[in-house]
C-alpha positions in Angstrom: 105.4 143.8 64.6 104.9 144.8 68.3 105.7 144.0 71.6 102.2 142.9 72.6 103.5 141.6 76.2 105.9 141.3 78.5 106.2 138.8 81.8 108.7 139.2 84.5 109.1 137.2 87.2 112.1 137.3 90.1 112.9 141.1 88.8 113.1 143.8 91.3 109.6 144.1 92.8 108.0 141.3 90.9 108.6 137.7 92.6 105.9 136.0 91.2 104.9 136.1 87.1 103.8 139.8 86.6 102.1 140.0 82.9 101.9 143.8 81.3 99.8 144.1 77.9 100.8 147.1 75.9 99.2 148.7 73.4 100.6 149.1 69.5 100.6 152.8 69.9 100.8 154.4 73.1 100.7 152.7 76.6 100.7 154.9 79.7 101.4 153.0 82.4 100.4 154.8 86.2 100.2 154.5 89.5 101.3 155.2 92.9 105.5 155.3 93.7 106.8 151.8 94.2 103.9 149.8 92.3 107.0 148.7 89.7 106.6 151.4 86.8 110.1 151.7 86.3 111.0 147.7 87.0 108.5 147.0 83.7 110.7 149.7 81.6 113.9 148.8 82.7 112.9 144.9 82.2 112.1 146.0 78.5 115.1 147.5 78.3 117.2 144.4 79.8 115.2 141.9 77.4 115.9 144.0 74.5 119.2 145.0 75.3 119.2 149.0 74.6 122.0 150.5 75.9 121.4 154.3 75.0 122.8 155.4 78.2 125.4 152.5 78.9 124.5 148.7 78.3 122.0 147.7 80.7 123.3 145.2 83.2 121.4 143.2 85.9 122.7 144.2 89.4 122.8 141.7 92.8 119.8 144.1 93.7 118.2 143.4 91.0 116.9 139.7 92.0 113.5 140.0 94.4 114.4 139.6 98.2 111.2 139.6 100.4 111.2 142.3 103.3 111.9 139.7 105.6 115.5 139.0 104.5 118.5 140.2 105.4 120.3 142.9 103.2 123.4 140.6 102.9 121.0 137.3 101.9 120.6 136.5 98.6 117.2 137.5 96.2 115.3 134.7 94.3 117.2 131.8 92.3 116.8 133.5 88.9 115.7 136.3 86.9 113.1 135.5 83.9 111.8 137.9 81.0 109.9 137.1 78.5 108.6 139.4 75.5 105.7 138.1 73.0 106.1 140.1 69.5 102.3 140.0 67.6 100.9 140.8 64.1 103.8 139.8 62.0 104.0 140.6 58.4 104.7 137.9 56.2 108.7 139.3 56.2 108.8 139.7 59.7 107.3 135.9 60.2 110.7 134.9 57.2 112.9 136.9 59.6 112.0 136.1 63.0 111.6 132.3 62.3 113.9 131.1 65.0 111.2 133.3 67.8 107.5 132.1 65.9 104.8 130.4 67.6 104.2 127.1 65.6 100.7 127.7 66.2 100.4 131.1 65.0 103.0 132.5 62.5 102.0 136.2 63.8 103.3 135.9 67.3 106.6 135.6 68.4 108.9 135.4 71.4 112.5 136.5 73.2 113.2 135.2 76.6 116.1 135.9 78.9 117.3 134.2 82.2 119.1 135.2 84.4 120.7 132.6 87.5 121.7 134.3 90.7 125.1 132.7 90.6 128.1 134.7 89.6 131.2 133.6 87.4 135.0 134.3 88.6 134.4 138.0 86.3 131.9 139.1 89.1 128.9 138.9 86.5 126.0 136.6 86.8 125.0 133.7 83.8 122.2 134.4 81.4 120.7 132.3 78.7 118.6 134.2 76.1 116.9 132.5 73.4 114.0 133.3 70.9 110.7 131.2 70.5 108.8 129.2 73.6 111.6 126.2 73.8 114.8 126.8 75.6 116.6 125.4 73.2 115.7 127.4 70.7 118.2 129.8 68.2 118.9 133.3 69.7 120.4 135.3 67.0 121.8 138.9 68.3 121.1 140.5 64.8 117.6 140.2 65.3 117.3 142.0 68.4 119.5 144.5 66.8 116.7 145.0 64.5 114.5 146.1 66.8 114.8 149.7 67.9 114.5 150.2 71.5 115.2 153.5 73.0 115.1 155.0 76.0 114.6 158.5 77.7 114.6 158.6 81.8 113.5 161.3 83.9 114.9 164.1 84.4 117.2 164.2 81.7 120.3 166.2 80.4 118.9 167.6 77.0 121.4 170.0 76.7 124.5 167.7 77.0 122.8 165.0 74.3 122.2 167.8 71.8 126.0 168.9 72.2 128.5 168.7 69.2 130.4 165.1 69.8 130.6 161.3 68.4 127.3 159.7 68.7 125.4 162.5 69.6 121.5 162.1 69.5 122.2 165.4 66.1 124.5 163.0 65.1 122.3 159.5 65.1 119.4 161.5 63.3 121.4 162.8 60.5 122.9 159.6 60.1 119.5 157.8 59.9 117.9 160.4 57.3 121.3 160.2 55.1 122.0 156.2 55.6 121.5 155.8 52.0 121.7 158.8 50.2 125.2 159.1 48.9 124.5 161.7 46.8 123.8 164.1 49.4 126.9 162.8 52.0 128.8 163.7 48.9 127.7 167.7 48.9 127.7 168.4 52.0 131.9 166.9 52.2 132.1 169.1 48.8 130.8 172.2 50.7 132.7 171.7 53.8 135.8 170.9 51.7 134.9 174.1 49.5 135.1 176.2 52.7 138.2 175.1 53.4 140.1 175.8 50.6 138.4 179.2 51.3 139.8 180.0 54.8 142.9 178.5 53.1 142.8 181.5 51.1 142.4 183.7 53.4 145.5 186.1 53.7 145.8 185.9 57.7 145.3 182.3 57.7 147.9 181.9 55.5 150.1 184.2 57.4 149.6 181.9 60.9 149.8 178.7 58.6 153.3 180.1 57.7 154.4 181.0 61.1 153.5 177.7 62.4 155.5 176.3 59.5 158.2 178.0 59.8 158.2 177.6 64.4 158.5 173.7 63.3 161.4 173.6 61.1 163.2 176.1 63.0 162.2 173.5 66.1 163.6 170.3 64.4 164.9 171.1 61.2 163.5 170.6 57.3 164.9 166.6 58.0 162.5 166.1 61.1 159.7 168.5 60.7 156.4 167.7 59.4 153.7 169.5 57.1 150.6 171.1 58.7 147.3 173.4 57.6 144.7 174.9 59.2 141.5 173.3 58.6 138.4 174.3 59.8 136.3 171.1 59.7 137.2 167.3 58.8 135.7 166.7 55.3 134.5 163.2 56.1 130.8 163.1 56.5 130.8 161.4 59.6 133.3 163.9 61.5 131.1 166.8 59.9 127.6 165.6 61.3 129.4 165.4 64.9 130.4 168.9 64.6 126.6 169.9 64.5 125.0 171.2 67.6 121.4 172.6 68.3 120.6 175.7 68.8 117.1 177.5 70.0 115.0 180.7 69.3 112.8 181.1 72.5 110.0 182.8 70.5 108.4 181.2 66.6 106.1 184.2 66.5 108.5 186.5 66.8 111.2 184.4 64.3 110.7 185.5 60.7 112.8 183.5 58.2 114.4 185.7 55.9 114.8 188.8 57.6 118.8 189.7 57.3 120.9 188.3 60.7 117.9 186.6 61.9 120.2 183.5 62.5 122.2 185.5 64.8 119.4 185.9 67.3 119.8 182.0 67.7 120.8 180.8 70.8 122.7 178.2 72.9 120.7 175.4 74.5 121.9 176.3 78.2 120.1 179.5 77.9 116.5 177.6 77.2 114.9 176.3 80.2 114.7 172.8 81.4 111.2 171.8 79.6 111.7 173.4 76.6 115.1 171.3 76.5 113.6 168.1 77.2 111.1 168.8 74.2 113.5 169.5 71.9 115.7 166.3 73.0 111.8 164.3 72.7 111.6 165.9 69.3 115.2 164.7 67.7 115.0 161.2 69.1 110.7 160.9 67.4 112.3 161.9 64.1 115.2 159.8 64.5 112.6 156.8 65.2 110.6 158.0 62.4 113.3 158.2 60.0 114.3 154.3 60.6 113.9 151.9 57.6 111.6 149.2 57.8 113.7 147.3 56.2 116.1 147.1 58.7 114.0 147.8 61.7 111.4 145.5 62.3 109.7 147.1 65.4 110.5 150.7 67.0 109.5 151.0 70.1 110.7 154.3 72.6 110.4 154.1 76.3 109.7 157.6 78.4 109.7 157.9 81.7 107.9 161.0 83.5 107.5 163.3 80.2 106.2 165.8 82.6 109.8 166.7 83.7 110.0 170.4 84.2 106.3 171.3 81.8 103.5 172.7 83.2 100.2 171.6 83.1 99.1 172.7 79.4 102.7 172.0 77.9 101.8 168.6 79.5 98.3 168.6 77.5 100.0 169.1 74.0 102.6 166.7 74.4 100.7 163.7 75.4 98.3 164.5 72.4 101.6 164.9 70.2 103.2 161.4 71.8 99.6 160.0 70.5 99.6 161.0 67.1 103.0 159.8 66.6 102.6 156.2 67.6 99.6 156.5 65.3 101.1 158.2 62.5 104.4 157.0 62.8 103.9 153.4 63.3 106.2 153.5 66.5 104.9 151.9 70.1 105.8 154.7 72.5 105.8 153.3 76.4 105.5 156.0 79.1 105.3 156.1 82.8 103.7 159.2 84.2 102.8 160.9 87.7 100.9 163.5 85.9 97.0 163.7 86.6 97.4 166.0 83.7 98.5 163.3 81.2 96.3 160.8 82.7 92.9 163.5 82.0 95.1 164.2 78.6 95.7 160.8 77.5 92.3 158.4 76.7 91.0 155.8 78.8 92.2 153.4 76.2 96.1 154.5 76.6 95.7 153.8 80.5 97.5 151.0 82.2 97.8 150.9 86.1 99.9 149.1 88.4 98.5 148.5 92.2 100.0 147.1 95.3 97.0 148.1 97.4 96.2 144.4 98.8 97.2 142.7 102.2 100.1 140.6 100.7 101.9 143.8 98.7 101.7 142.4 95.6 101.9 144.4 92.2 98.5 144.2 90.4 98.1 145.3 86.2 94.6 146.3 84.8 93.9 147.8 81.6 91.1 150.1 81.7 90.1 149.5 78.7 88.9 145.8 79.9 87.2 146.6 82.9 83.4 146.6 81.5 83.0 150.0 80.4 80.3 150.7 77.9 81.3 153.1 75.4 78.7 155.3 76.8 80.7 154.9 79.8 84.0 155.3 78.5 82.9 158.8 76.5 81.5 160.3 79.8 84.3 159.2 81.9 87.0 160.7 79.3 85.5 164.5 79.2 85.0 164.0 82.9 88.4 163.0 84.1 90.2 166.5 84.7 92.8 166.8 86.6 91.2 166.4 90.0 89.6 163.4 89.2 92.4 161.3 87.5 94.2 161.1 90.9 92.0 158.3 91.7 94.6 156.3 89.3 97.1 157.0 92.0 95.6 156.1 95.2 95.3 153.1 97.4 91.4 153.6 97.3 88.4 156.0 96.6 86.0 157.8 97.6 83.5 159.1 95.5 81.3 161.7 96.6 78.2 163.4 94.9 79.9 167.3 95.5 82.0 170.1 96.8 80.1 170.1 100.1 81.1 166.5 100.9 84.4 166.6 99.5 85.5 169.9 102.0 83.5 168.3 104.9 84.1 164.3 104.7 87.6 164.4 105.1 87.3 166.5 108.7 85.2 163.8 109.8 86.6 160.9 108.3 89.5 162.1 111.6 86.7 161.4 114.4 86.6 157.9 112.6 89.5 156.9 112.7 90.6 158.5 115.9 87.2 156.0 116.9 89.3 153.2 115.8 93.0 153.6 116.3 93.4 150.1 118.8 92.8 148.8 115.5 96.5 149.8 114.3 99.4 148.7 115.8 102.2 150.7 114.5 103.8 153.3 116.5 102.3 155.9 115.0 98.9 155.6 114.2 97.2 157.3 110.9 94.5 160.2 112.0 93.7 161.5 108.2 92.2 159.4 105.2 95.8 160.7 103.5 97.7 158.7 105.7 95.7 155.5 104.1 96.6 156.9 100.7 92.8 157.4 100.1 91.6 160.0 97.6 88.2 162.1 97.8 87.0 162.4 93.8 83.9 165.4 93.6 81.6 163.7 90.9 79.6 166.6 90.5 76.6 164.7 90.6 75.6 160.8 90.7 77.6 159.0 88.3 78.8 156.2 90.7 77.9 153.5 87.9 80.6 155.0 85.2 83.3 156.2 87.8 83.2 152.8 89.6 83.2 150.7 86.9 86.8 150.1 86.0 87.3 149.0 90.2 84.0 146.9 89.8 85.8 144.6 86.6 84.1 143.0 83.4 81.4 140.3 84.0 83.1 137.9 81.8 86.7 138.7 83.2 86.4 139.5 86.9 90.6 139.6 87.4 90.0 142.4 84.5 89.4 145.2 87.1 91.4 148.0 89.6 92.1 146.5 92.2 91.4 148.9 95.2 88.6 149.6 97.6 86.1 152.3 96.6 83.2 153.7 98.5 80.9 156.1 97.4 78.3 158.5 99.7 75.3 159.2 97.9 71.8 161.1 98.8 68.7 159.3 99.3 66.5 162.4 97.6 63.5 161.8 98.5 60.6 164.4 97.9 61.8 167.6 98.6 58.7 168.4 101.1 59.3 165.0 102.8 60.8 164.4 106.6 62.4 160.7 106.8 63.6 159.8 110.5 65.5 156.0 111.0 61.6 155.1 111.7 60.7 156.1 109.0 62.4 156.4 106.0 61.3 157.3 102.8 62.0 155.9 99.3 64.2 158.2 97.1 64.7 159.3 93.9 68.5 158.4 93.6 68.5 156.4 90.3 71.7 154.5 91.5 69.9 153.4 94.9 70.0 150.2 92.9 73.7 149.8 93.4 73.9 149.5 97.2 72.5 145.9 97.0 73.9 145.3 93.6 77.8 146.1 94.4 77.3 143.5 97.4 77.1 140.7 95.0 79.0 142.0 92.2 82.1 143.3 94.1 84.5 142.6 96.3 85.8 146.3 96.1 82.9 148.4 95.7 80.3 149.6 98.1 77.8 152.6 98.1 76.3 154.1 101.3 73.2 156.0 101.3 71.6 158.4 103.7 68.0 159.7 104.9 67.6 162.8 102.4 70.1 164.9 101.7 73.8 165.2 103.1 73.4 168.6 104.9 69.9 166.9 106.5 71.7 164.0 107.6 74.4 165.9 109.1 72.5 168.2 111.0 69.9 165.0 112.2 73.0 163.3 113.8 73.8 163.8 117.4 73.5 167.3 118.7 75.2 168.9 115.2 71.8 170.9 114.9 73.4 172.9 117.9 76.2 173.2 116.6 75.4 174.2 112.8 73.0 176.8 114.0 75.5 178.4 116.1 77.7 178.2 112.5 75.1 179.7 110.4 73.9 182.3 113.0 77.4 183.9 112.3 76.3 184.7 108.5 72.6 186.4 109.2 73.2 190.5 109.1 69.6 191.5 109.8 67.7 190.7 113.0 64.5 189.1 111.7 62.5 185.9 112.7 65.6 183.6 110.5 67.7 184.5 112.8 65.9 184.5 115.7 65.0 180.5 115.1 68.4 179.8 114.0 68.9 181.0 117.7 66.5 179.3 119.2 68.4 175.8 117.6 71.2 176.9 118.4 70.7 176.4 122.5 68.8 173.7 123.0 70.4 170.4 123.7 69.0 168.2 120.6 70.1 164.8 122.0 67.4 163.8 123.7 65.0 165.2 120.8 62.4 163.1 119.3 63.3 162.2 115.6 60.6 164.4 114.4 61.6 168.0 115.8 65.1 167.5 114.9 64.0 166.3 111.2 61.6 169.6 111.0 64.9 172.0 111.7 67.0 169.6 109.6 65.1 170.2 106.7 65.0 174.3 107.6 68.8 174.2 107.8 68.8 172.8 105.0 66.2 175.1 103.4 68.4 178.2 104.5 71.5 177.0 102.4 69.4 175.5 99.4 68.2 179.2 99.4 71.7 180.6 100.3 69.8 183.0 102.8 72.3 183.6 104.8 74.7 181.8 102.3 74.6 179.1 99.8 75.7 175.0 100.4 79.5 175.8 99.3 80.2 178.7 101.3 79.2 176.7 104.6 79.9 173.7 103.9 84.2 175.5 103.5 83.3 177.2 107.0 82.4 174.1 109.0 85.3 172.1 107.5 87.7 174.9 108.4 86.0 175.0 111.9 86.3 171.5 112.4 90.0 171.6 111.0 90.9 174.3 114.0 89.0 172.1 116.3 86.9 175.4 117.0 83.9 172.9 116.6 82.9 169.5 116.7 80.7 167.2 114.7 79.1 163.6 115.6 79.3 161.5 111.9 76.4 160.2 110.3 75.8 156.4 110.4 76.5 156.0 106.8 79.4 157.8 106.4 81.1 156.6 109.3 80.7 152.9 107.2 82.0 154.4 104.3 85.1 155.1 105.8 85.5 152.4 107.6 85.1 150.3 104.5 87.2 152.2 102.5 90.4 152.6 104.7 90.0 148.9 105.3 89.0 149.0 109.2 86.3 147.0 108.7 
């Protein structure tokens, strides 16, 4: 039995009927700050009722208000959750007969509502019942049987791991010993054993005597009362809350055995934050794990930003660990994540992501796993998607470029575009950087537009199954390397996703790719003047007088604006011949000193026709 899906409608940042699918093992849910991660944990939490850190209760704020309310007006009419429970097992389907579909005995549902009205106590009225009529049976035991927990950010490890009633120690001993009687039994012997011990003890017995004796000489033999020192409660329950964790910083260096070894144990204050947090994750997986199935039906634990205080490869081996124990451990582990790194960790599969890049702000779910992707597709896209690249699930659109030359350069340019267009904004303060649109610039390292475009492009049968934000991508032409294509003449390339250009036109409404002449360091240096210019750049690098340098000097002070297309393509291509042969330097090197050129406004470029589109299409000017 799992929680398959979830709707929420009226809640928080979700007016209208939001649907989130989750998977039976782990479901990583991303993207940008405000898209509604949180407001899909918190409603699982309110529909379930867990109450691990205080009963979860629905505030005034909680009810959707649009932006163009007042803060004192009141949100929508009514809050309503609904939660559809799949694959059943035949004792689940007996159990949960009140919640079943009719139509299929292996799905089943829980609703809340919540009305915007409150009663004389200050709290507003809710209605909860199981199964699609509203009149059907809600029966709290049931809910009770499902084992909902929940871990936020940033949170106090240390204090839930301390000695005290209902600690998370506590809960997990309780859960492994539930039924075990026998060994409740010796551990009260043993703790009862050790007190008749210190009883025995000479100087206990002297200050057990003094106190004695302080009483009755206080209020007499008629008034005064027993006592004894005691080191421990002998009731199970009062022993286990007594327990407290403690940590050894170093297993390599730990060997069991070896005499006082346990003495080098230490308190969890001294550990640092991220190891704390592990150790709390750690407790509250076996504590899940160690539930019966007989008396939990579904165990689901909610996490939000595991990435709390680890670095990047701590990050790594705990989203690989969360994965392994949904698998293993038949638990359904939700988490919401910032973390590139547990998004390149993770598995396409595991990805969920929540947009609000669209004109009327409204949150947007796609799986990844349903947006068309081949498993060809999916395999190359996993071992690609590092760290740099998986902070394309975070942005409010793309741009994919071919490599690192682009990917320094673009962005300096991408400021002479929109600086080009800023009557188009109207806000105060307009945006001059393809940051300020939220836009990020993803290095393939080659021409794999068709894979990395293919979740924002969607699924032929599905087209709502997709991303959806704006991508561009800039791509070369690559014609023959000896070859000189002007805007009057152009050549046919070698590109074998030239196809696309055409293709994403009728396909998508997010997608488009923008080619060039030849290569981007030709096409740069055809545009405008910017032969001066990048001559006068790579003159710099040349050590030795010779007749390189001498042409690259000779470029360098002519005025190429009113060249014919023909001279400026020969010195294009020889500019671009110089870096291919990294003689003075390489592609890379250059392409760093020209963006950092253009950054200090030492220089100036004009853009190339298709890359100017690509911004402008991407950023949503045109």
């Amino acid at each position: 039995m799992i929680l398959s899906q979830i709707e929420i409608e009226g809640y928080k940042i979700f007016k209208e009927k939001f649907t989130v699918k989750l998977n039976n093992d782990l479901t990583v849910i991303i993207g940008e700050n405000g898209s509604g991660k949180s407001a899909i944990i918190d409603a699982i939490r309110v529909l379930l009722s867990e109450d691990e850190f205080g009963r979860v209760g629905i505030g005034e704020s909680d009810f959707h208000k649009e932006l163009t309310k007042q803060s004192k007006e009141k949100g929508v009419e009514k809050i309503i959750i609904k939660g559809t429970f799949s694959s059943l097992k035949k004792e689940e389907q007996v159990a949960y007969l009140p919640w079943l579909d009719y139509s299929d005995n292996q799905k089943a549902y829980l609703n809340i509502e919540i009305q915007n009205k409150e009663n004389i106590y200050g709290r507003f009225k809710w209605q909860k019942w199981g199964g699609k009529a509203k009149s059907g049976i809600f029966e709290k035991e049931l809910v009770e049987a499902i084992s909902c927990i929940y871990l936020p950010p940033l949170r106090n490890a240390p204090e839930k791991l301390q000695a005290y009633k209902g600690s998370r120690l506590a809960r997990l001993i309780q859960n492994f010993t539930k039924n075990d009687e026998e060994s409740k039994s010796n551990i009260e012997k043993k703790a009862n054993k050790f007190n008749q011990e210190l009883l025995n003890d000479k100087k206990i017995q002297e200050i057990d005597k003094i106190i004695k004796d302080k009483i009755t000489d206080a209020v007499g033999s008629f008034f005064g009362q027993d006592v004894m020192i005691q080191f421990t409660e002998v009731n199970f329950n009062r022993i286990i809350e007594k327990l407290k964790l403690l940590f050894f910083p170093d297993l390599s260096l730990r060997v069991p055995g070896v005499q006082n070894g346990d003495n080098m144990f230490r308190e969890l204050n001294e550990n640092s934050l991220g190891y704390n947090n592990i150790l709390y994750l750690a407790t509250v997986l076996a504590e899940i794990e160690g539930l019966s199935e007989k008396e939990t039906f579904a165990k689901i634990l909610l996490i939000e930003e595991p990435e709390a205080h680890l670095h990047p490869q701590l990050q790594t081996k705990l989203s690989q660990y969360l994965k392994e124990q949904a698998l293993n451990n038949n638990i359904q582990i939700v988490v919401t994540t910032h973390s590139p790194t547990i998004v390149a960790s993770t598995g396409l599969d595991s990805l969920k992501v929540v947009t609000i890049a669209n004109p009327n702000n409204k949150p947007e779910f796609s799986e990844l796993s349903k947006c068309g992707l081949s498993e060809n597709a999916k395999y190359f896209l996993e071992r690609w998607l590092d760290i740099t690249k998986s902070t394309l699930f975070f942005a409010r659109g793309i741009l994919f470029v071919e490599g690192i030359a682009e990917a320094l350069i673009i962005p300096e340019l991408a400021k002479t575009v929109i600086k080009k267009y800023a009557d188009k904004f109207h806000s105060d303060k307009k945006p001059n950087s393809l940051q300020d649109f939220g836009i990020s610039i993803i290095n393939m390292n080659g021409i794999y537009f068709d894979y990395f475009m293919q979740p924002f492009i969607g699924n032929d049968i599905n087209e709502n199954e997709k991303i959806n934000l704006l991508c561009a991508g800039i791509t070369d032409n690559d014609p023959e390397r000896d070859t000189l294509p002007t805007p009057s003449n152009p050549i046919k390339g070698k590109n074998r996703c030239q196809y696309m250009i055409e293709d994403l036109k009728d396909k998508s409404n997010n997608c488009r790719l923008f080619s060039n002449l030849k290569t981007f360091e030709y096409d740069l240096a055809f545009e405008g003047n910017n032969l001066q210019v990048m001559s006068k750049v790579l003159l710099e690098k040349f050590t030795t007088n010779g007749p390189l340098k001498e042409r690259c000097h000779n470029i360098s002070t002519k005025d190429w604006n009113e060249e014919s297309e023909d001279n400026k393509a020969t010195e294009a291509k020889w500019i671009l011949e110089r870096l291919e042969n990294q003689n003075p330097i390489g592609k890379g090197e250059f392409a760093q000193l020209l963006a950092y050129k253009l950054n200090k406004n030492q220089i100036s470029l004009s853009v190339p026709k298709y890359i100017e589109y690509a911004i402008k299409w991407v950023t949503g000017i045109e």
